[in-house]
C-alpha positions in Angstrom: 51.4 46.5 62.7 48.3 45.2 64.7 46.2 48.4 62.9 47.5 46.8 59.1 46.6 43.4 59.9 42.8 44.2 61.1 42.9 46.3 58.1 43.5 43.7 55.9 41.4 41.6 57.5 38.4 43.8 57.2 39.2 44.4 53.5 39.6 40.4 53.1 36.6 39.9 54.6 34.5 42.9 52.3 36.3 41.2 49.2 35.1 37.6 50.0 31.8 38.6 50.9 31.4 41.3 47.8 33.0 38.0 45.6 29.5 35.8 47.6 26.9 38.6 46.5 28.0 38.3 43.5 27.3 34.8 42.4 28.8 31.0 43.1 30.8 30.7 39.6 34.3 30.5 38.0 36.2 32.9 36.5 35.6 31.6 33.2 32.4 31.5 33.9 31.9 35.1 34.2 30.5 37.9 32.5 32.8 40.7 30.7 31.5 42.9 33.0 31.2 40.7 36.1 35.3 39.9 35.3 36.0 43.6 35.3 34.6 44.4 38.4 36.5 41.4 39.9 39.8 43.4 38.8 38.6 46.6 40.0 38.0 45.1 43.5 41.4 43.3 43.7 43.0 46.4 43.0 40.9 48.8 45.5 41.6 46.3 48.0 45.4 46.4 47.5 45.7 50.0 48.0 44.3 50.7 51.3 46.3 47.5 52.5 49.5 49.2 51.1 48.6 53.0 52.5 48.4 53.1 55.8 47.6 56.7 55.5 44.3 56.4 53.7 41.1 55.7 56.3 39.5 52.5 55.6 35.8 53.9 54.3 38.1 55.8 51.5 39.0 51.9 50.7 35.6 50.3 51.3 33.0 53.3 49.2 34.7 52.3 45.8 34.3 48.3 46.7 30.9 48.7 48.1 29.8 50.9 45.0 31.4 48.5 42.0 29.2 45.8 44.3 25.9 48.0 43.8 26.2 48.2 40.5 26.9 45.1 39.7 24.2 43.6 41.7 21.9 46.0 39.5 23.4 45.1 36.0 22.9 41.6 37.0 18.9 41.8 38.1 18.7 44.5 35.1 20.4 41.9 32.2 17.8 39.0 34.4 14.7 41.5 33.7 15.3 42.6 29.9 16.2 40.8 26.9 17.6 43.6 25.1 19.4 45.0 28.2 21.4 41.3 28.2 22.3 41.9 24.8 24.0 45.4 25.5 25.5 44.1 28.8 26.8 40.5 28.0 27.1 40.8 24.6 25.1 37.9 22.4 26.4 34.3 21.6 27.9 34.1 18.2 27.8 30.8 15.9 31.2 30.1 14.5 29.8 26.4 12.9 26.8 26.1 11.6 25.4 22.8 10.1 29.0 22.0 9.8 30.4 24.8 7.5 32.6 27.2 9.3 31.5 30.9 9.4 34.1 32.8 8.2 33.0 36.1 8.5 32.0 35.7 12.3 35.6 34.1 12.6 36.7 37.7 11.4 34.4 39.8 13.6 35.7 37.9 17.0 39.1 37.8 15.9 39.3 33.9 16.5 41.2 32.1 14.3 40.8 28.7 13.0 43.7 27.1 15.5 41.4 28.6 18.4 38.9 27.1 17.2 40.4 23.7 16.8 42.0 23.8 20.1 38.5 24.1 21.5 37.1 21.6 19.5 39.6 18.8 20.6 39.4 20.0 24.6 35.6 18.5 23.4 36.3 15.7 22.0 35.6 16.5 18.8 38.7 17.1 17.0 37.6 16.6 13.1 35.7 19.9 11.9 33.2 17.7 10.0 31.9 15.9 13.0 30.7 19.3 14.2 27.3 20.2 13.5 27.2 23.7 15.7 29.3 25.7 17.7 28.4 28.1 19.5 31.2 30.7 21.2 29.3 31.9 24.5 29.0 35.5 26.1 31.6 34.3 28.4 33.7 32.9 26.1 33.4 29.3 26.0 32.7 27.2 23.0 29.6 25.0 22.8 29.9 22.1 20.6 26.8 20.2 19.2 28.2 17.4 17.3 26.1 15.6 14.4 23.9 13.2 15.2 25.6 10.2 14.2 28.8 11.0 15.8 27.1 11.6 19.2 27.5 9.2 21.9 24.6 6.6 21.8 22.3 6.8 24.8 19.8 4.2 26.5 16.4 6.0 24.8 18.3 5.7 21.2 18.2 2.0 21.6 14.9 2.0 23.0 16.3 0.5 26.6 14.2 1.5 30.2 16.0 3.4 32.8 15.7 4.2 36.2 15.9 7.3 38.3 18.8 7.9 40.0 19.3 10.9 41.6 22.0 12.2 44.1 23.0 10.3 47.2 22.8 11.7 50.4 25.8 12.5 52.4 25.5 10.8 56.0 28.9 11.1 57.7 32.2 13.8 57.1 35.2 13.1 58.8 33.3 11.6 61.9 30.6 13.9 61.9 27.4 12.8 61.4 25.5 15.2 59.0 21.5 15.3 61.4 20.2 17.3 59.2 20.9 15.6 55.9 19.5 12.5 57.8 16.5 13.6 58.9 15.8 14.8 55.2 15.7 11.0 54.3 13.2 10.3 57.8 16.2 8.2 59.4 18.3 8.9 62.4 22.0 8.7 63.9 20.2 5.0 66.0 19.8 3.8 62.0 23.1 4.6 60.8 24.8 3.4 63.9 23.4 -0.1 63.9 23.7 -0.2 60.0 27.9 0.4 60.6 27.9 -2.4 63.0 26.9 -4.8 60.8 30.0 -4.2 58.9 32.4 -4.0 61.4 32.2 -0.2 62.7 31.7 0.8 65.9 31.9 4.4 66.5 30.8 6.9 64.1 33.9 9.3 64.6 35.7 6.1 62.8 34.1 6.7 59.3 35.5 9.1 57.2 32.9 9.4 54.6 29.5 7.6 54.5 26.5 8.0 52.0 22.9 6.7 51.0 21.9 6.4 47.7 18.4 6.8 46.3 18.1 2.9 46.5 19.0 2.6 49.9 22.2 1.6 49.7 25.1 2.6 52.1 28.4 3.8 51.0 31.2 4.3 53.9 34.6 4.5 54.3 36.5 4.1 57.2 39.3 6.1 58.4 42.8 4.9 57.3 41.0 1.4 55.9 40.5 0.7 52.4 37.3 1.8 50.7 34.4 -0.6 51.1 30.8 -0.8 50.3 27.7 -2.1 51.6 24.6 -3.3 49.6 
């Protein structure tokens, strides 16, 4: 019993860190390939979890090996062009200046209700709005609607903006985040005298807290309604 649980463990851990090595993305988001080796490790992980009777480096070789070689497609399909194109395959343009490619439609096997299912999850439900589209190695759709169907943006009417950027997370669940802090040259003193001003007096009472790139603090306080300081 206790041997089967560490076992599991050990193979859990292997899996997770194997699943790490190999990239932060989605499932959808992955290569033919990359999704293949996925299922292989699921499945070489199972076994020795199951089989008592097989020794644990029988389990881990296979998992470590599908890992090697995965790591080296990916640097080899990063290095070379036409090694991408062998290994994750080549986008294919199933729109193009709004007239449907038929013969790609035939080559993928995608048929036109695919394709319009895709275009509404976009937005973009009427085939003439479309101006490209673009079916990805990893099988998502790219849509590039025409021009005058896009949604208007500030530099099409000519209008100044400013830069925004990402605000900075201060405080998690009563923790203060020091390191975050000192990236924007203030301290745990700052942010403590900043929350009394609006009523807060220990950090470990603020749920979330934030600065944005204009110097303006976000909190929220635990169990309290959401509130804002400018």
């Amino acid at each position: 019993m206790v041997i089967g649980i560490i076992r599991t463990l050990v193979l859990f851990a292997v899996v997770v860190i194997s699943l790490r090595i190999m990239g932060k993305r989605q499932v959808s988001q992955l290569q033919p390939y990359e999704l293949v080796i996925v299922i292989m490790l699921s499945a070489l992980a199972a076994i020795p979890m199951e089989e008592t009777g097989i020794p644990l480096a029988s389990g881990l070789f296979p998992i470590l090996t599908l890992l090697v070689v995965q790591v080296l497609l990916s640097y080899t399909a990063m290095k070379s062009e036409r090694a991408r194109g062998v290994i994750c395959g080549r986008p294919s343009i199933l729109i193009r200046n709004g007239h449907i490619e038929e013969r790609e439609l035939t080559r993928l096997r995608y048929n036109v209700n695919d394709l319009l299912e895709q275009l509404r999850s976009k937005n973009l439900p009427n085939i003439a709005d479309v101006e490209f589209a673009v079916l990805e190695t990893n099988g998502e759709l790219s849509v590039c609607p025409k021009s005058q169907k896009r949604p208007v943006v500030p530099a099409d009417m000519g209008l100044p903006t400013v830069y925004e950027g990402l605000p900075v997370t201060l405080v998690i669940d009563g923790r203060v985040l020091e390191k975050n802090l000192a990236g924007v040259n203030l301290n745990a003193d700052w942010l403590k005298a900043e929350l009394r001003q609006f009523g807060v007096a220990e950090l470990a009472d603020v749920f979330f807290a934030s600065l944005d790139t204009e110097g303006r603090l976000f909190y929220q306080a635990k169990t309290r309604p959401v509130k804002k300081a400018v």
